[in-house]
C-alpha positions in Angstrom: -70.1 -106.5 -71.0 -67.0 -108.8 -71.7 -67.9 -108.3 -75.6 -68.0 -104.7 -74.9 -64.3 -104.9 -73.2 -63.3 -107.0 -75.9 -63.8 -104.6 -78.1 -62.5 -101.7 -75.7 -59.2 -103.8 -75.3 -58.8 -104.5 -79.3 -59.6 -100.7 -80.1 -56.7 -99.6 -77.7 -53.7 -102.3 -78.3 -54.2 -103.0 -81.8 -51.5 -102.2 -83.7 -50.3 -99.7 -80.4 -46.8 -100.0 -81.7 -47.6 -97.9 -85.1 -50.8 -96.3 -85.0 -50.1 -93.5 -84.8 -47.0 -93.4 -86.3 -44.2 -91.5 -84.1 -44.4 -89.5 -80.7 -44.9 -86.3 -79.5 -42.7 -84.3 -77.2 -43.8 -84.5 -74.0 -44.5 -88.6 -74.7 -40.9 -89.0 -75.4 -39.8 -87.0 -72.7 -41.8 -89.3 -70.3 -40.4 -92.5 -71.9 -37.1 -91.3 -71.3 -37.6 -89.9 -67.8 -39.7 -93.0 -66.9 -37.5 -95.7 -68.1 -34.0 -94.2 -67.1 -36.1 -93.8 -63.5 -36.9 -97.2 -63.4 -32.9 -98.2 -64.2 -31.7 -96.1 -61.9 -34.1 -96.8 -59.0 -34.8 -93.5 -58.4 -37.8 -91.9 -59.1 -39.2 -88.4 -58.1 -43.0 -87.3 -56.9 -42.7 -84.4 -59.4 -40.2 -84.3 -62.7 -40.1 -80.3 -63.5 -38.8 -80.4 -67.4 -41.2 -79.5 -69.5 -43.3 -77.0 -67.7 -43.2 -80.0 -64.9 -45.5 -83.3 -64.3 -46.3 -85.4 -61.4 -44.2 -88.5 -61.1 -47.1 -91.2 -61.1 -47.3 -91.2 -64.8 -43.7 -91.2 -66.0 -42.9 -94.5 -63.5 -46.1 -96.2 -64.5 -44.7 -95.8 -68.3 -41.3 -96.4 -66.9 -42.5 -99.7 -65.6 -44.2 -100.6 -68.8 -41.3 -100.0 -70.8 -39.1 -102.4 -68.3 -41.2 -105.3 -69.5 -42.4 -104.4 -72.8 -39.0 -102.2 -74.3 -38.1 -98.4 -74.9 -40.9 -98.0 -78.4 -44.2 -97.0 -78.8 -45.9 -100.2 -77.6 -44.1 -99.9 -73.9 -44.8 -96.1 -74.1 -48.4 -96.5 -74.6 -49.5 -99.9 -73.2 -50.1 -98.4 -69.8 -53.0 -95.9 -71.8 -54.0 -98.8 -73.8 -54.7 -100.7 -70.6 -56.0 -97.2 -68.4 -58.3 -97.1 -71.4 -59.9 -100.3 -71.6 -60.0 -100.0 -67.2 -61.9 -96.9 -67.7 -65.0 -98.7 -69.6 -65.4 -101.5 -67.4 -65.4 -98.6 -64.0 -67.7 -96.7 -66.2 -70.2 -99.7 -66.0 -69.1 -100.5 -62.9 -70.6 -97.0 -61.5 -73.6 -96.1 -63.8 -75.2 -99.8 -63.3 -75.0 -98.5 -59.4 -76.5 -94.9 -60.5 -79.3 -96.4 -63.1 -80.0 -99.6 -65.1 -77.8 -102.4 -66.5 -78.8 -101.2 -70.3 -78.0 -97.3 -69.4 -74.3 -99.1 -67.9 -73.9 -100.7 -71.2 -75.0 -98.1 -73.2 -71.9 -95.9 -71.5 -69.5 -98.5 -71.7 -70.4 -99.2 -75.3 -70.0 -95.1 -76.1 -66.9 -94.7 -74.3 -65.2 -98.4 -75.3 -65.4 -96.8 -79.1 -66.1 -93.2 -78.7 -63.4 -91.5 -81.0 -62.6 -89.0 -78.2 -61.6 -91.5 -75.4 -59.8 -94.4 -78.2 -57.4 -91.8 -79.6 -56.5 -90.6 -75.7 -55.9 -94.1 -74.8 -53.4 -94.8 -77.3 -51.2 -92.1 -76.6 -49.0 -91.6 -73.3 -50.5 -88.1 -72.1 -51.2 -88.4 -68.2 -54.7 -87.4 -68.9 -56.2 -90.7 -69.8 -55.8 -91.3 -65.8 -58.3 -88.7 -64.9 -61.6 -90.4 -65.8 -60.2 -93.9 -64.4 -59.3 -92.3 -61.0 -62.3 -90.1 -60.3 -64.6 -93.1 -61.6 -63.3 -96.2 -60.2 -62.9 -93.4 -56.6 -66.6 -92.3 -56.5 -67.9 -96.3 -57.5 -66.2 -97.4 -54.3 -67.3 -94.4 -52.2 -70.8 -95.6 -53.4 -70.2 -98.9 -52.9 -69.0 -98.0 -49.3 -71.6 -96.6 -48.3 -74.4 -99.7 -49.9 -72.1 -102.2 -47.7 -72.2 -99.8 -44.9 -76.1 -99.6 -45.0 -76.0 -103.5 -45.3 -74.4 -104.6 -42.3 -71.2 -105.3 -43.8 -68.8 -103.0 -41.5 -65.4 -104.8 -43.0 -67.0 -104.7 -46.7 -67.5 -101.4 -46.6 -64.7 -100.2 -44.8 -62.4 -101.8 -47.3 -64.0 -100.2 -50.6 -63.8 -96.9 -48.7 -60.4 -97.1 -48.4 -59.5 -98.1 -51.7 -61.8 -95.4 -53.3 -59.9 -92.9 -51.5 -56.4 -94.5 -52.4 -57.8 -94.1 -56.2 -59.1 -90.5 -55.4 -55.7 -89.6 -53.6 -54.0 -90.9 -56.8 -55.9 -88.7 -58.9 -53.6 -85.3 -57.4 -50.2 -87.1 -58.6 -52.0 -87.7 -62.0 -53.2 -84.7 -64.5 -53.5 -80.5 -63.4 -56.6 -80.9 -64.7 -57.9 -83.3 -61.4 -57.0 -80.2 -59.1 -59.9 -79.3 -59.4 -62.1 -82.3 -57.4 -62.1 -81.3 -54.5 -64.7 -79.2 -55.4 -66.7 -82.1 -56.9 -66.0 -84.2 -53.7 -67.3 -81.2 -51.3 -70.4 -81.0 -53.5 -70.9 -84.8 -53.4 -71.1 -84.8 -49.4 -73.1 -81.5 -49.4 -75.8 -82.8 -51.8 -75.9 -86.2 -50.2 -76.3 -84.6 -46.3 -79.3 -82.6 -47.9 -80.5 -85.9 -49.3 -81.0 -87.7 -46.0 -82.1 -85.0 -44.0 -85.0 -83.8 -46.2 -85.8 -87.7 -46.9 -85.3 -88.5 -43.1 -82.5 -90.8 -43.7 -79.8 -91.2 -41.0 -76.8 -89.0 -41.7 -74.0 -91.1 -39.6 -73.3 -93.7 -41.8 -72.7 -91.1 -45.0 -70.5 -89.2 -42.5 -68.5 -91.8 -41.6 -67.7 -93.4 -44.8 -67.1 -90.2 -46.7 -64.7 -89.0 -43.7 -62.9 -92.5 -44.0 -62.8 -92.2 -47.9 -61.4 -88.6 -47.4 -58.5 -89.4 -45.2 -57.3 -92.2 -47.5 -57.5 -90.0 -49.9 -55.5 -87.3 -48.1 -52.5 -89.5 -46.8 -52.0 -90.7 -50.9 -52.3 -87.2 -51.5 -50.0 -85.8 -48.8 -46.4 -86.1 -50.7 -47.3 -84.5 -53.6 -49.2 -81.2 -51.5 -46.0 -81.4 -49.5 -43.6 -81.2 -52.6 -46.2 -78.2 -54.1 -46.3 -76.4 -50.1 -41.9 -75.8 -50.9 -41.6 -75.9 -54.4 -45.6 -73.1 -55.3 -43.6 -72.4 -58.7 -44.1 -75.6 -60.0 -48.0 -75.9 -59.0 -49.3 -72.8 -60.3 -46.7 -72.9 -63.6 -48.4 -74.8 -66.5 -51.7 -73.2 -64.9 -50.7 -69.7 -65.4 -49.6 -69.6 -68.6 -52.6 -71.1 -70.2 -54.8 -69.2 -67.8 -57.5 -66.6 -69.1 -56.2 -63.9 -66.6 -53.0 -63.7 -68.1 -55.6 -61.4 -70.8 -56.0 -58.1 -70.2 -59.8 -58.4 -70.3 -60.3 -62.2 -68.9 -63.9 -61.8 -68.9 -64.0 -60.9 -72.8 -61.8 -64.1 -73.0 -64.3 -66.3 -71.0 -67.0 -65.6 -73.1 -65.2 -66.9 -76.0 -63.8 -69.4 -74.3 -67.9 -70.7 -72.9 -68.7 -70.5 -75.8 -66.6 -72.8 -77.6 -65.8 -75.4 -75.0 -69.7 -75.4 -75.3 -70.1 -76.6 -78.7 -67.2 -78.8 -78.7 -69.4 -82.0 -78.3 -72.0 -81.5 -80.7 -70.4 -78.4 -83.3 -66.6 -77.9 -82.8 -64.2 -79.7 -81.5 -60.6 -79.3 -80.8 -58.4 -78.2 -84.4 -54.7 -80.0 -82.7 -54.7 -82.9 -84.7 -52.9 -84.5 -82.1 -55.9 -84.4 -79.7 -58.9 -84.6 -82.4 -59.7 -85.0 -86.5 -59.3 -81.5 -87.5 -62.0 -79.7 -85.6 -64.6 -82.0 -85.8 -67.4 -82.4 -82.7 -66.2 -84.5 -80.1 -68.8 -87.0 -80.3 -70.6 -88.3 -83.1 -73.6 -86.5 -84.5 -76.4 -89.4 -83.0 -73.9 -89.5 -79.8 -74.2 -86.0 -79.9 -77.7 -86.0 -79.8 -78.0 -88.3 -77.0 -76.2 -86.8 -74.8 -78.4 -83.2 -75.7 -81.2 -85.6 -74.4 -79.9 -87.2 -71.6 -78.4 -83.6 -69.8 -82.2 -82.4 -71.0 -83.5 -85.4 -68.6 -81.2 -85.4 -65.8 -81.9 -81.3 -65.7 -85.5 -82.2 -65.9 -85.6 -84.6 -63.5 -83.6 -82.6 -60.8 -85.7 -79.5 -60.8 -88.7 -82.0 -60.5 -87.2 -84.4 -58.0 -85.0 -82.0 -55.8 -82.4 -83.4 -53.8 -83.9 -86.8 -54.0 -82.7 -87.0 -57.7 -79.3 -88.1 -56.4 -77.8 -89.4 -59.1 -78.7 -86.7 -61.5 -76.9 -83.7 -58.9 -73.8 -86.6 -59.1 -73.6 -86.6 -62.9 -74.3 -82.3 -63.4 -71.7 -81.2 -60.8 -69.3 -83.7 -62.1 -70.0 -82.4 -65.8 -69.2 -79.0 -64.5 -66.7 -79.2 -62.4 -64.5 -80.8 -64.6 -65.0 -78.3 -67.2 -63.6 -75.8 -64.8 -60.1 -76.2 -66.4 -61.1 -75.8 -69.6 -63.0 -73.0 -69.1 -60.0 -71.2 -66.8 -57.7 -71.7 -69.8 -57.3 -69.5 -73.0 -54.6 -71.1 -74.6 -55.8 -73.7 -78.0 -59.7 -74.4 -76.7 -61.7 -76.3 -77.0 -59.2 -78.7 -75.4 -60.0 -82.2 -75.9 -57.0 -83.0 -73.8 -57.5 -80.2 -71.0 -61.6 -81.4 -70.7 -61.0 -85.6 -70.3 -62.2 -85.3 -66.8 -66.2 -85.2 -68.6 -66.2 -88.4 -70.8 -67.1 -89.7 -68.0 -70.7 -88.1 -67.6 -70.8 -87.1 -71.4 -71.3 -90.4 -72.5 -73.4 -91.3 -69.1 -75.9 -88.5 -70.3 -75.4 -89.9 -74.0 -76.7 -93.1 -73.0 -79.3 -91.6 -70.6 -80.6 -90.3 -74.0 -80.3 -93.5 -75.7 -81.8 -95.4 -73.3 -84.4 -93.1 -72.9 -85.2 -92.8 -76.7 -84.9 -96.5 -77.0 -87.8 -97.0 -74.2 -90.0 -95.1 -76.6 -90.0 -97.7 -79.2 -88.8 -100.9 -77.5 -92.5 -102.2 -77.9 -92.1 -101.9 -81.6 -89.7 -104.7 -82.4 -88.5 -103.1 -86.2 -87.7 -99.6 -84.6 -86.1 -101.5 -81.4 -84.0 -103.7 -83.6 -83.7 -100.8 -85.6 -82.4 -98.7 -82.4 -80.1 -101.6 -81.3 -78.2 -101.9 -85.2 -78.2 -97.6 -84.6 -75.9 -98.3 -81.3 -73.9 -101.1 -83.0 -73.3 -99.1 -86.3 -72.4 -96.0 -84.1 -69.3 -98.1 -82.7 -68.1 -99.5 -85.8 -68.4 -95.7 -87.7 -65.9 -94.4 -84.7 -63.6 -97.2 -84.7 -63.3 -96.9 -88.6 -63.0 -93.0 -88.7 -59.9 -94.0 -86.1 -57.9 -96.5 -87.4 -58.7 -95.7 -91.4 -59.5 -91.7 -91.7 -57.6 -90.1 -88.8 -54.4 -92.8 -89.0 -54.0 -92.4 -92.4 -54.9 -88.9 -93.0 -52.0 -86.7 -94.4 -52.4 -83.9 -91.6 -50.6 -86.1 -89.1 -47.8 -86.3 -91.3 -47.8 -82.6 -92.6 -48.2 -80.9 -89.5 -45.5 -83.6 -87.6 -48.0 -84.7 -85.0 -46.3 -86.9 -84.0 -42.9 -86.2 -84.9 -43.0 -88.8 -87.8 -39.7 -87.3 -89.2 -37.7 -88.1 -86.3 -39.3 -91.9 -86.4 -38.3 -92.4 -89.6 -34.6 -90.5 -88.9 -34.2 -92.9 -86.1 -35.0 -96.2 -87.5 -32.5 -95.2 -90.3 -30.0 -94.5 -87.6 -30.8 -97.6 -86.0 -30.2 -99.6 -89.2 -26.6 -98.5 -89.4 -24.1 -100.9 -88.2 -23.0 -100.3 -84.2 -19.7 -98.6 -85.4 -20.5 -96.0 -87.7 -20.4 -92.7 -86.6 -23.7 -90.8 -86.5 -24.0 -87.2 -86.2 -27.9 -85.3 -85.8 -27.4 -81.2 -86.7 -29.7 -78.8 -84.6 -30.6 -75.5 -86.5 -30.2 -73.5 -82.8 -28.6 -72.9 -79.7 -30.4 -76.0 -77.8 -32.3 -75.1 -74.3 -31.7 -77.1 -71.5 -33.7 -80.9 -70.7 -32.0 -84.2 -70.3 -31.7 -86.8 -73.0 -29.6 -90.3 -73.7 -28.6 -88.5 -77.0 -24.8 -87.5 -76.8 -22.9 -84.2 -77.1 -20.5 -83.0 -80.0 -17.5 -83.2 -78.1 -19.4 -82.9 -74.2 -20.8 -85.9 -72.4 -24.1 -84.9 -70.8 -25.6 -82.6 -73.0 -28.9 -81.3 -72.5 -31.3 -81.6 -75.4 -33.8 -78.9 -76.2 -37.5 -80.9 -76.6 -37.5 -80.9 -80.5 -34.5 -83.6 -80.2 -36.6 -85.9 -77.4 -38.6 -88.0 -80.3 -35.1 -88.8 -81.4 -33.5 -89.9 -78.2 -36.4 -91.4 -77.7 -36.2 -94.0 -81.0 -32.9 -94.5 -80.3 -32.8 -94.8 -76.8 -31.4 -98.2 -76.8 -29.4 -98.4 -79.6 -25.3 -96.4 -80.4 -26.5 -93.0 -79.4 -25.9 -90.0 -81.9 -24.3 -86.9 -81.1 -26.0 -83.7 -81.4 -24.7 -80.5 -82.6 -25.7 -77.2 -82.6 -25.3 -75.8 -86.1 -24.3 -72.7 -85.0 -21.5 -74.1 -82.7 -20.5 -76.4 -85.8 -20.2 -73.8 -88.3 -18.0 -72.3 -85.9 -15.7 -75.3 -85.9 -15.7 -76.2 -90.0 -14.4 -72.1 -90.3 -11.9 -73.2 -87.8 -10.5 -76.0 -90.1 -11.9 -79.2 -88.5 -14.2 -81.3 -90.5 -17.0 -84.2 -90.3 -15.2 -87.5 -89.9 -15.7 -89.8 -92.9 -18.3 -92.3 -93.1 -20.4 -90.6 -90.5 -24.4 -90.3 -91.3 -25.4 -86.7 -90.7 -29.4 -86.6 -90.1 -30.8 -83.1 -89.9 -33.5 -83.0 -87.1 -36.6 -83.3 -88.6 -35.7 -83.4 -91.8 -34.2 -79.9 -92.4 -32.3 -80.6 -96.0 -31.1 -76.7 -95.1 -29.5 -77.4 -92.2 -26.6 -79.9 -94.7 -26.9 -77.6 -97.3 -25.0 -75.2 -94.4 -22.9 -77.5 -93.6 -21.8 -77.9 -97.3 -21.3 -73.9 -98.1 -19.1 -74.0 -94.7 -16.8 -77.1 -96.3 -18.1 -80.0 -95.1 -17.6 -82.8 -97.5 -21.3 -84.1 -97.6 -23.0 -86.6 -100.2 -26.9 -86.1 -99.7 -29.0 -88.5 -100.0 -33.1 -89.0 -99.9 -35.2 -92.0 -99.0 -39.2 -91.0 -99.4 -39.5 -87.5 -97.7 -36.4 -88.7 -95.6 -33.3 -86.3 -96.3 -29.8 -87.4 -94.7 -26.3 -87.1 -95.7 -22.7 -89.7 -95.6 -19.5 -87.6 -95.1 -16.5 -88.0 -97.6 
């Protein structure tokens, strides 16, 4: 298992400052939010920009940044490290559910399972979803084992912190909403255990009840903040949500459908969340887990509510698909569905383990079996860090905003006193930035200028201008100062080539796909 977080750990921080290359939106906005949070000393339970988040996330990243600076490597070490948490919980809880070579098998899939690597290495509050609801539901079980063993304090104390990481879960991701379904289905299944096994039912009562009302108190400021502020709750919800159709249940079909075959046929096309489309897990992974969810329904017709572990593992599964399959906007959703890697690989190496019994008499097809596993690893690590970091998609359909990294390491480069000037195409909506205004102090920046601020958060600010307003301004007689380095947001060459027509005294110039222009 420490070879396996070894690998978990190298997979998620290597090279975490450039791979990949450039950040998205709602990444910079966080890195902004979080660290001027963290400099300021104030931070907020809910930050509404953006369609709104919950405030956990952007002070983690925020606090990250504090130690580690404002660039990609303080923006993403708190995934990296989320990440490699998540696979050691993941072991953590399936050794409790089944064996230690099922718990390794799960921790092996997920520690290099394309899916969870390329979520770990980018700041989207998502990645805390499966750590939360694991590491929560290990220490409920692990509650209740100490609890049945005597060990009152013991058990009393993993309750507690099971239900601080389960109460943690609602400032985290929309997409945990949905557990307290899951947790409602946990006690109901487990009171049905005990009773038709003849098990006492008090000391499951007790430390679920204890667990809960942990949970609820962590839980309590966020509800509170929802209770006077419903518009930012159901906001982001209702906009993706298939009822916003005029036929939801044509669009639910569809949207079955698809989220279905995302594992094993299609995945998500966002090349931010997936490589182009492909399944989410890899064909033999795929085939596993087909196995393993063929076993565990197997086994829990046969067993009934004895087959505990199995109920555990389906209701999870499909609970947390209940976002995905509520939402018609871009599915399948790699992002939207995290809250299943958990199970998904669980069942995967259910499937493995299972198949691998089968032959593990036959020391050729076990070794044989074990170089499969190893080889299955490598493959996903490689088709990371070598196909999907390097492919040309990233870069063609901006990603990652890898334009406005390269604009802002040029603007970076310049010496503190030159003037710097970055021309917006439109009228810019309204969201908070360190980037200055032409001629305003306090601008808001619309979101396609955040990657910007972002890479030069700590360096002589820029100051942004609307074309249309500067236009306005060069027919007026006033000009660009000279010596000043005009960068056109994401590389729009027709943006200067405005400026120019209007009387700007511009001399373009290009460096690689970079277009950017020195006034006269």
């Amino acid at each position: 298992m420490f070879c396996i977080l070894a690998v978990a750990a190298a997979l998620r921080f290597a090279a975490l400052n450039s791979i990949p290359n450039g950040v998205w939106l709602d990444e910079a906005l966080k890195g902004i939010e979080g660290i001027e949070s963290v400099r300021a000393t104030h931070f907020q339970i809910f930050y509404p920009a953006n369609n709104g988040r919950e405030g956990l996330w952007i002070a983690v990243i925020g606090f990250s940044e504090s130690v580690f600076g404002v660039n990609q490597f303080g923006l993403r070490f708190a995934s990296a490290l989320v990440g490699t948490l998540t696979v050691l919980f993941i072991f953590l809880l399936t050794r409790r559910l089944y064996s230690d070579r099922v718990a390794l098998l799960a921790a092996w899939f997920t520690a290099t399972g394309f899916w969870h690597v390329l979520f770990s290495r980018l700041a989207f509050r998502g990645i805390l979803v499966p750590l939360l609801l694991t590491s929560s539901l290990y220490f409920l079980l692990r509650a209740e084992e100490r609890f049945e063993a005597a060990d009152r304090r013991g058990a009393w104390l993993s309750a507690m912190v099971g239900g601080i990481f389960f109460g943690l879960g609602f400032h985290s991701y929309i997409a945990f909403r949905v557990t307290p379904l899951l947790a409602a289905l946990i006690f109901f299944f487990e009171m049905m255990r005990r009773r038709r096994m003849n098990l006492p039912v008090a000391p499951w009562t007790k430390i679920f009840t204890a667990w809960l009302l942990v949970a609820i108190i962590v839980a309590l400021p966020i509800g509170i903040y929802f209770l006077h502020h419903p518009q930012d709750f159901e906001g982001r919800a209702k906009e993706v949500s298939i009822f916003s159709d005029k036929h939801p249940e044509r669009v639910e079909v569809k949207v079955l459908l698809r989220t279905l075959g995302m594992f094993n046929f299609h995945g998500d096309k966002n090349w931010r969340h997936n490589y182009g489309g492909r399944p989410e897990l890899l064909a033999p992974v795929g085939i596993f887990f087909l196995v393993g969810i063929w076993i565990a329904v197997a086994h829990a017709r046969r067993a009934g509510w004895r087959a505990r572990e199995e109920w555990l593992l389906l209701a999870w599964f499909a609970v947390l698909l209940i976002p995905e399959l509520l939402s018609a906007e871009g599915t399948p959703h790699a992002l939207r569905a995290i809250g299943v890697i958990p199970p998904v690989y669980i069942f995967a190496a259910i499937g493995a383990d299972y198949l691998w019994s089968l032959v593990q008499n036959k020391r050729a097809l076990s070794a044989a079996m074990l170089l499969l596993v190893i080889a299955i690893g490598s493959y996903d690590a490689w088709k990371y860090f070598h196909d999907y970091a390097r492919h040309g998609a990233l870069a063609g359909n901006q990603s990652f905003n890898q334009m406005q990294a390269s604009e802002g390491a040029l603007l970076n480069s310049l010496s503190p006193t030159t003037p710097r000037i970055v021309v917006y195409e439109d009228e810019p909506p309204a969201a908070d930035s360190k980037l200055q205004s032409f001629g305003r102090v306090g601008y808001k920046l619309p979101m396609d200028a955040q990657p910007l601020a972002f890479a030069t958060y700590d360096h002589p600010p820029a100051t942004l201008i609307s074309l249309p307003d500067e236009l306005k301004a060069l027919d007026a007689g006033h000009n660009i100062s000279s010596g000043t380095v005009v960068v056109p947001l994401e590389g729009r060459q027709k943006a200067l080539e405005q400026l120019i027509q209007h009387g700007a005294k511009l001399e373009l110039h290009r460096s690689g796909a970079l277009v950017y222009a020195t006034a006269r």
